[in-house]
Structures are given as C-alpha cells and as structure tokens.
N, C-alpha and C positions, 0 to 999 in steps of 0.2 A: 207077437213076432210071427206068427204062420201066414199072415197076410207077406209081412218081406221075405220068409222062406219059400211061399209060392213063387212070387213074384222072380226073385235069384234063381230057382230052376228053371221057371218060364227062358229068364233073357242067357241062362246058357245053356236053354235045348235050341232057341230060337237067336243066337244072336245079331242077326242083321233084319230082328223085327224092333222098331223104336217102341212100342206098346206098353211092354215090361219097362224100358229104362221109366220111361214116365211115372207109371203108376209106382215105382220104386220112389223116383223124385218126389211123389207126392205124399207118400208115406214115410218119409226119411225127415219131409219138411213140417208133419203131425208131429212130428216126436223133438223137434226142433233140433235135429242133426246134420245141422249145415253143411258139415263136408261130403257129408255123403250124398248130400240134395244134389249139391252141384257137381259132384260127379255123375248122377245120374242123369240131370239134367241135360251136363255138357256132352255128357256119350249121344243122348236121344239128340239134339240138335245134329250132330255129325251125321246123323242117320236120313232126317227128314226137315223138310222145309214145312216150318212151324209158321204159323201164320200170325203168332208175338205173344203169348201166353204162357209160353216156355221162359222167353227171355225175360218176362215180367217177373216170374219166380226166379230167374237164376239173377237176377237183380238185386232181387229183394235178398236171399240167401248168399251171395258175395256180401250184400252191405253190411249182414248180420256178422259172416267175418272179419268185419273190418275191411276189405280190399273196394273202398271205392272207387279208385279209377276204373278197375274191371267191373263194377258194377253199372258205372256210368256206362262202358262200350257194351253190356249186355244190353242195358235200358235204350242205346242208338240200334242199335241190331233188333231191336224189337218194333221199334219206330221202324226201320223200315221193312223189316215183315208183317206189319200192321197195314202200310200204306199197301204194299201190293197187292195184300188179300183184303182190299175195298173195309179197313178198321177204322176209318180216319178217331173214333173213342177212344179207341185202346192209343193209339198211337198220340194221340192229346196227352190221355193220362200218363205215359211215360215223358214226355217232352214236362211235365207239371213238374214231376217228379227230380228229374235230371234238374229243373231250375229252381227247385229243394234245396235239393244236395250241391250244390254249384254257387248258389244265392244271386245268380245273373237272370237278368229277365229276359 
C-alpha cells in the first residue's frame, strides 16, 4: 500500500496535476479494485486530454463492474482520442472491442 499512500498525498498536495490520479488508476487496477480504478481514472480524464489509453482502462474497469453501456461510451471516447492524437491502432483496437461486446460488425 505505500506505493497508493504516496500516490493520495501526491494528488491532494497537487490536486489539478492528473499524474497522481493516473498512477493511482493503475495501481488500484494491479489489485483489481475496480471502483476505485475508475474513479481515478474518471478524475485524471476531467483533468487532461488523454490521447485513448485512459479510456481503454476505464473500459476495461466499467466492464469488470458490470456497467456496459458506460463502458462501450468510454471505449467511443477513446476511439476518438485515439484518432486525434494520429492512434489510428489503439483506436482499431477499441472499435474490435465495442464489436465484442455489441456482437454487430
């Protein structure tokens, strides 16, 4: 846990740096603590324009609670933060993904 203790001082000495929320996300999604993934996640998105790697985890981490249609609009919002910042892979691999979960081609 001292890795998430740093991390929770960092984001409230620092709270309008998305860095912490992140690395929070990514240690919360280690331990497989979904809720707290996507709230870490969901905070760091409000912060910065992710280029679709966020959204691909906070995908993945709705889907694990169950909530797919929030997951499907995370996995769109990735797609096109993938397309602006020149991903056109990443933004494939979520379009694969969404016609997974959807079973439409």
């Amino acid at each position: 846990m001292a890795d998430i203790d740093v991390l929770e001082n960092l984001a409230k000495r620092r709270p309008d740096d998305p860095r912490p929320r992140f690395g929070l996300a990514a240690e919360y999604e280690k331990r497989g603590d979904w809720a707290r993934t996507v709230e870490h996640l969901r905070a760091y998105l409000r912060m910065t324009d992710d280029q679709g790697n966020a959204y691909g985890r906070l995908g993945r981490a709705l889907r694990q609670l169950g909530e797919e249609e929030e997951a499907i609009e995370a996995y769109r919002k990735g797609i096109a933060a993938a397309r602006r910042h020149n991903h056109p892979t990443l933004a494939e691999e979520f379009e694969e993904v969404i016609r997974d979960m959807t079973g439409l081609p």
